[in-house]
Each structure stands twice: as structure tokens, then as C-alpha cells.
N, C-alpha and C positions, 0 to 999 in steps of 0.2 A: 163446264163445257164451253160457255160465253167466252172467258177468261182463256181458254187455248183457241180458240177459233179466234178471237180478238188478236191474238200477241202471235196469231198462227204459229204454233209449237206443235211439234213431230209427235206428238203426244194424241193415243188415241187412247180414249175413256171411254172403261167399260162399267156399264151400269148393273147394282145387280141389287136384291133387294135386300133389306137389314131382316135378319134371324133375331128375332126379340124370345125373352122369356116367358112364361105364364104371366109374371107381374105388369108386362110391356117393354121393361128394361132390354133395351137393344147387347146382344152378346157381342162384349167388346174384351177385347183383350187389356184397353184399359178401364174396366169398368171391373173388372178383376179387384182391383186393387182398392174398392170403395169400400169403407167399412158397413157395414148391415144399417146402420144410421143414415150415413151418407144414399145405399141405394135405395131404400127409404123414400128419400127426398128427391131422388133422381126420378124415383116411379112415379111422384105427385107433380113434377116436374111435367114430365112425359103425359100426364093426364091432364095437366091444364093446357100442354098447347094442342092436345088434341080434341080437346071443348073448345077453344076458338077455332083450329081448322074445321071444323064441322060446322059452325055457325058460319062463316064464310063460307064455307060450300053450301050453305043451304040461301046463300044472298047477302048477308051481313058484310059491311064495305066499309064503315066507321072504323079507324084503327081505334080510335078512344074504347067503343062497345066491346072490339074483340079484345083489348089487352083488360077491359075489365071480366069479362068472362074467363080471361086466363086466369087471374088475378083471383077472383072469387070462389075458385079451384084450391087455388093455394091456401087460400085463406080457409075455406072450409075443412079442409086433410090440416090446417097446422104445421104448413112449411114456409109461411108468409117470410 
């Protein structure tokens, strides 16, 4: 939105929200294409930045703390 309002482009964006699966895995047409391994690691992916969005929403301001909380995520699932 910045990026068109910035460069003022004829360009109106419509926001709408992501359809995810049971696993979290957001329904992409390119997520299609990931082997069951791969979506795997996209779902533990998906679940570590949403342990740091949730510590920031709860006050957490440190980027060091929040990408260790990602990171610990990873680490714990075996996607490090």
C-alpha cells in the first residue's frame, strides 16, 4: 500500500484475508507445488513466526528475543 501511495500508481489494492489449511499452511496456488516434506517445513515455518508475532503483540520489542523465539520454534519441530 506505502509502495503505491509513495510512487502514486493508479493502482488500487484490495485487501482480503489468506485461507490457510487446518495445518496453518496458507492455500496458495504456489504451495501446490511443495512436496509433503517441503509443506512440512513451511507449516513449522508458519508456526515460528507466529510465536514471535504473538510475543510482540503481547509487548516484546527486542528483535534479538523475537527471532530467538522464532528460531526456538524451529529448532524444537527439526526444521532449523
Amino acid at each position: 500500500k506505502n509502495f503505491v501511495k509513495d510512487l502514486n500508481l493508479p493502482v488500487r489494492i484490495n485487501m482480503v484475508p489468506i485461507h490457510r489449511e487446518a495445518s496453518g499452511l496458507a492455500m496458495s496456488s504456489r504451495n501446490k507445488y511443495l512436496s509433503s516434506e517441503e509443506k512440512d517445513k513451511a507449516v513449522v515455518l508458519y508456526r515460528s513466526l507466529q510465536s514471535a508475532a504473538k510475543a510482540y503483540e503481547c509487548g516484546e520489542r527486542r528483535s534479538r528475543a523475537l527471532r530467538q523465539i522464532a528460531s526456538n520454534v524451529l529448532q524444537s519441530e527439526g526444521s532449523a
